[in-house]
N, C-alpha and C positions, 0 to 999 in steps of 0.2 A: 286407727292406725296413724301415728306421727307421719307431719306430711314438709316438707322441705318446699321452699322459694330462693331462689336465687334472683336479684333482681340488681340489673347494671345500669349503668348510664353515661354517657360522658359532660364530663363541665364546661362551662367556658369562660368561670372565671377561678382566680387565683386559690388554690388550697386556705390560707390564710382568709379571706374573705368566705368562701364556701364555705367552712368550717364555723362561723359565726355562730348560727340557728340551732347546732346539731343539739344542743343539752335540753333545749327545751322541745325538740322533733323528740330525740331519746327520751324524755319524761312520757310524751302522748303514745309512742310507740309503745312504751311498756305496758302500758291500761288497756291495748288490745285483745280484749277476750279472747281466750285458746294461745295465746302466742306465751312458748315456754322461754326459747330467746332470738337474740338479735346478734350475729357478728358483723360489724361494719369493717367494708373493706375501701381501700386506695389504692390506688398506682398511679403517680405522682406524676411520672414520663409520661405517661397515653393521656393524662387527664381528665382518668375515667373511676368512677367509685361504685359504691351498690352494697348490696346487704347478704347475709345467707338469713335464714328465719328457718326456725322451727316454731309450727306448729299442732295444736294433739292431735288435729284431723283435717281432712280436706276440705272441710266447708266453713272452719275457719281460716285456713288461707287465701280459702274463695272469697267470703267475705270482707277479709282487709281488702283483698285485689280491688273489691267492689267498692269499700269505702270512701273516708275523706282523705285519708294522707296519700293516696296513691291519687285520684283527680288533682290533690293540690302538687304533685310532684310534676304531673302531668301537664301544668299548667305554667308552670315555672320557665322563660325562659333561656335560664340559663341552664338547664338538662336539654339534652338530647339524646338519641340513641335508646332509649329507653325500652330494654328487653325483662322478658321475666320467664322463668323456667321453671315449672309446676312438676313437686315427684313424690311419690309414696315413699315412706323408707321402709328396709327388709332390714325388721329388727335383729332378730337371732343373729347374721352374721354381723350387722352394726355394731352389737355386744361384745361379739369377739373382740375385734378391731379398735375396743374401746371410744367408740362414736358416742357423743355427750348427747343423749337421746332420751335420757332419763332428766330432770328435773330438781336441778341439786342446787339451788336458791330457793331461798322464800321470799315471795312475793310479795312489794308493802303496801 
């Protein structure tokens, strides 16, 4: 069963600067075993970013949570706040809804 992460943070430094790392974080992110994708989110006012993730099932969302980009986030000064919210997704009505739940790139 596809399994969903939401994971937020606040910054504490300037978007333009935070933004430096992301292409080469978004390279390693993508070679995450199980993980179909990634939307990166901002809000610019509150100062605070984070991700959604889909993953094919819950023991690899487990497993990123466990891995290295999530301690090296962890570790990073300039994050705080850093919450994450673990959920099944309920495909059939996803489908309806048009929820991108399905797999519609190829992987390089």
């Amino acid at each position: 069963m596809p399994h969903l992460l939401q994971i937020n943070y606040k910054s504490s430094v300037p978007r333009a600067e935070f933004e430096k790392g992301f292409d080469a974080v978004a390279a390693q992110i993508a070679q995450v075993p199980g993980l179909r994708w990634k939307i990166w989110l901002l809000n610019q006012v509150e100062s605070r970013g984070g991700g959604i993730y889909l993953f094919d099932d819950e023991e690899s969302a487990r497993a990123y949570l466990e891995g290295p980009i999530i301690a090296a986030m962890k570790s990073l000064p300039i994050l705080s706040e850093l919450s994450v919210t673990s959920s099944s997704v309920l495909e059939e009505p996803t489908a309806i809804t048009r929820g991108p739940i399905e797999e519609t790139l190829v992987r390089r």
